[in-house]
C-alpha positions in Angstrom: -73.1 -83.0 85.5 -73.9 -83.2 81.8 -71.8 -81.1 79.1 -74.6 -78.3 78.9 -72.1 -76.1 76.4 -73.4 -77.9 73.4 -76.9 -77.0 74.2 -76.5 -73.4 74.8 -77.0 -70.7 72.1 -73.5 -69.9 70.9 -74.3 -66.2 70.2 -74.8 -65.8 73.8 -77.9 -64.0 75.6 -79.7 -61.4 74.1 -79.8 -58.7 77.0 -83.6 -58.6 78.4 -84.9 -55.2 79.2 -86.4 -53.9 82.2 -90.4 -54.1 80.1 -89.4 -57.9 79.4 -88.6 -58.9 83.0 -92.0 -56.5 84.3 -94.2 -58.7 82.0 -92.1 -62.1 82.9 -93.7 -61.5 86.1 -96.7 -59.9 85.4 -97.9 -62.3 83.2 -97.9 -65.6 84.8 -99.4 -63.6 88.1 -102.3 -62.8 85.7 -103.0 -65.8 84.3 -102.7 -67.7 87.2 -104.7 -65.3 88.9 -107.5 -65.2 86.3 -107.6 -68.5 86.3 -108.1 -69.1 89.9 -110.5 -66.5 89.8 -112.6 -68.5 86.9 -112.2 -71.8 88.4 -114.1 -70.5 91.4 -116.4 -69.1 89.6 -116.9 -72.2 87.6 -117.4 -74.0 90.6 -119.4 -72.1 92.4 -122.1 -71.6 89.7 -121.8 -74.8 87.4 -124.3 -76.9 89.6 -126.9 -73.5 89.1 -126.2 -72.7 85.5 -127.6 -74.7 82.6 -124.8 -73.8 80.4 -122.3 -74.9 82.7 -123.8 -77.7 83.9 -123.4 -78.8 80.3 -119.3 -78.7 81.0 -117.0 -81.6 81.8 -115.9 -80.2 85.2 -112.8 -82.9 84.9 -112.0 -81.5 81.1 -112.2 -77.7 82.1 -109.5 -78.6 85.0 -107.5 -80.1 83.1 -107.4 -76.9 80.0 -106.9 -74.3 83.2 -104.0 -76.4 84.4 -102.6 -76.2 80.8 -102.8 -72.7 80.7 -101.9 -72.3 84.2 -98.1 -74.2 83.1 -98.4 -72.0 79.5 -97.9 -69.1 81.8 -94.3 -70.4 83.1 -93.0 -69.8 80.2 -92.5 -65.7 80.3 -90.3 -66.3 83.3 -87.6 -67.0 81.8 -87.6 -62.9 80.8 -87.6 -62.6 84.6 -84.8 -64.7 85.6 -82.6 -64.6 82.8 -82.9 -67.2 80.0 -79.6 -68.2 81.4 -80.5 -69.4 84.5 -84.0 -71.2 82.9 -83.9 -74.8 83.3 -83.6 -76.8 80.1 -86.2 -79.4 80.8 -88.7 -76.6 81.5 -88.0 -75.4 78.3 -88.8 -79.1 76.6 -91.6 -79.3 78.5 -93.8 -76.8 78.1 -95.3 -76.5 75.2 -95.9 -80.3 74.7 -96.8 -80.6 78.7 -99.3 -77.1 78.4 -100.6 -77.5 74.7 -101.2 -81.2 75.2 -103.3 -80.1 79.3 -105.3 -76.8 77.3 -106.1 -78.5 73.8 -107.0 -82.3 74.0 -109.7 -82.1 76.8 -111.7 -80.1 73.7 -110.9 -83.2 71.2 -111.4 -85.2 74.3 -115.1 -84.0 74.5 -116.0 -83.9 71.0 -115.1 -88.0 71.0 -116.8 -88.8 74.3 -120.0 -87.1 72.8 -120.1 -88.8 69.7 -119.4 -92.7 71.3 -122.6 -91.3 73.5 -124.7 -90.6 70.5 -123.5 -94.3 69.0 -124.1 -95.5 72.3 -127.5 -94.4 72.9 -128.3 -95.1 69.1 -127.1 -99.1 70.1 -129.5 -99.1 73.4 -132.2 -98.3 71.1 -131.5 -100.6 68.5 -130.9 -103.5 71.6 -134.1 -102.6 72.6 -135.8 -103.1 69.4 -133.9 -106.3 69.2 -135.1 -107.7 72.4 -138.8 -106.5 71.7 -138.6 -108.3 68.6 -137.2 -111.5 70.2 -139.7 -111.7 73.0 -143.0 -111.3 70.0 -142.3 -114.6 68.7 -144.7 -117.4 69.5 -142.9 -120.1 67.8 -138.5 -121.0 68.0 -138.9 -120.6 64.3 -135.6 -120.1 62.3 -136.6 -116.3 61.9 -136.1 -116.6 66.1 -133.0 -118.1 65.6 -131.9 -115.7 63.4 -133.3 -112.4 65.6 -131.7 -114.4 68.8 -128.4 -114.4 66.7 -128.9 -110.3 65.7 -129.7 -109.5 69.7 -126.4 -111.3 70.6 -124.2 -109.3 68.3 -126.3 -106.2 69.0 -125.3 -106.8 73.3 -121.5 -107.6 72.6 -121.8 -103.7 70.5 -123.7 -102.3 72.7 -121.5 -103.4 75.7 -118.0 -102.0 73.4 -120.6 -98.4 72.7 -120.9 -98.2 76.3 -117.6 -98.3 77.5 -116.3 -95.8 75.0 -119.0 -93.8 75.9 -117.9 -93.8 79.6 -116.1 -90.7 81.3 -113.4 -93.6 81.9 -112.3 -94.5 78.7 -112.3 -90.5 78.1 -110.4 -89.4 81.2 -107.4 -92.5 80.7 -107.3 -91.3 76.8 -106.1 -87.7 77.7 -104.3 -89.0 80.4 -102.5 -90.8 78.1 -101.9 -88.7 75.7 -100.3 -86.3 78.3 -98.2 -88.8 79.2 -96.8 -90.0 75.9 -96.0 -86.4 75.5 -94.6 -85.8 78.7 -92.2 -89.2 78.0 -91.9 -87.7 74.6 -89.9 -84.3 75.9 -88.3 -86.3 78.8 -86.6 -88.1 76.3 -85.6 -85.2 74.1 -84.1 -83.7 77.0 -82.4 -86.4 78.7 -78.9 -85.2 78.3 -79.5 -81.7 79.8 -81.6 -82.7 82.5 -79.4 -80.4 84.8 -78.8 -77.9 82.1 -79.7 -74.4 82.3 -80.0 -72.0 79.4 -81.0 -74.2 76.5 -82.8 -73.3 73.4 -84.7 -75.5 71.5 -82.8 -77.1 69.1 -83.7 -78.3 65.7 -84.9 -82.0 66.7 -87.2 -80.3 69.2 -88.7 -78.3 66.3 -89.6 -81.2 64.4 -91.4 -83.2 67.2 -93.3 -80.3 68.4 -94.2 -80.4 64.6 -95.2 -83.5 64.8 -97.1 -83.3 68.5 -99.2 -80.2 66.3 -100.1 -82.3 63.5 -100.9 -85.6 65.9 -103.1 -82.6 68.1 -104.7 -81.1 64.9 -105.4 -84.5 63.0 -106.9 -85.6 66.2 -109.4 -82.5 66.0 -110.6 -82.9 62.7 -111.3 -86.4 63.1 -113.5 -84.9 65.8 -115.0 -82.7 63.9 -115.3 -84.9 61.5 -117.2 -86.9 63.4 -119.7 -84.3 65.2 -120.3 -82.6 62.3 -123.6 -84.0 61.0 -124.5 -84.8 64.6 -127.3 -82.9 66.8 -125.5 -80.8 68.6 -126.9 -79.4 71.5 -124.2 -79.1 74.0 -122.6 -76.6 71.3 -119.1 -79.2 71.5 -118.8 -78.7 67.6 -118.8 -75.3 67.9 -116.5 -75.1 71.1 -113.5 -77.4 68.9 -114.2 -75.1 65.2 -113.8 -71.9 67.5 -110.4 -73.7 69.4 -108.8 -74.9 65.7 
């Protein structure tokens, strides 16, 4: 077993009151609860519902299983912060921030790469029209045979980051660089219980904020002077 004294707070445990180990309980019952209750709902009325047909039922998962693991957290109050394991500790909030947060960034990308997708399909379409009007291999139909073959290879790259695919293996692996991420920070009190974060944990959940946040505003960024009908710019400005 590892040395687990050098992770644990040296003032001790503060004593948890009776209110602190009621809502430890309480609130991971109601959360998981109303998010059962939603997720249901969700899918019982998404295929009927304009505005939720509109949702990524994959991306809305993913966020209620973020906040569903978010919601372990008050437990700790319950059980003692003593007897909390340390790796649920590093995990957390990178594991449940990471689930909740990115599917939102997650969507704002995948829209736009649709947008430059559909904008290349046009412009391959034009090409193609274009190509086929000529009567005569003239150098200008060498030339527009040249622009439809760059215009395919682009439109086949705007396609596939346009597809649910590419979307679905970027926030898998972003949750998995993050989940590596806290493994690592934790490997020497795997089988600890009782730890605190310490300062080094500070500083990368830091930086997991800032990579999170910078990821968003390139998002926005991006969406910004975009039609936006599915509301997706509005749905990251009201999240960040």
């Amino acid at each position: 077993m590892s040395n687990c004294s050098e992770f644990l707070p040296a003032e001790g445990y503060p004593t948890s009151s009776d209110f602190n180990k009621g809502m430890g309980i309480f609130l991971p019952i109601f959360t998981w609860s109303y998010v059962l209750v939603s997720t249901i709902f969700y899918l019982k009325e998404h295929r009927s519902s304009s505005f939720l047909k509109k949702r990524q039922t994959a991306l809305i998962l993913t966020s209620s299983f973020g906040i569903c693991i978010l919601a372990i957290f008050p437990i700790r109050e319950f059980v003692g912060r003593e007897r909390f394991p340390c790796v649920l500790t590093e995990l957390i909030p990178f594991v449940s921030l990471g689930l909740f947060a990115f599917p939102v960034v997650v969507r704002a990308l995948h829209y736009y790469w649709r947008i430059q997708f559909n904008r290349k399909l046009a412009k391959s379409a034009f090409a193609k029209d274009a190509l086929a009007s000529k009567q005569v291999q003239d150098a200008a139909a060498v030339t527009d045979t040249e622009i439809l073959n760059q215009t395919m290879v682009e439109l086949r790259t705007a396609k596939f980051l346009a597809s649910k695919t590419w979307a679905y293996f970027l926030q898998l692996m972003f949750t998995l660089a993050f989940v590596v991420a806290a493994l690592i920070l934790s490997k020497d009190r795997l089988d600890c219980l009782g730890c605190e974060n310490n300062e080094f944990s500070f500083y990368a959940q830091v930086v997991f904020a800032a990579i999170l946040l910078g990821t968003a505003a390139t998002g926005l960024r991006l969406v910004r002077k975009e039609p936006d009908p599915l509301g997706i710019n509005q749905e990251v400005k009201a999240l960040y």
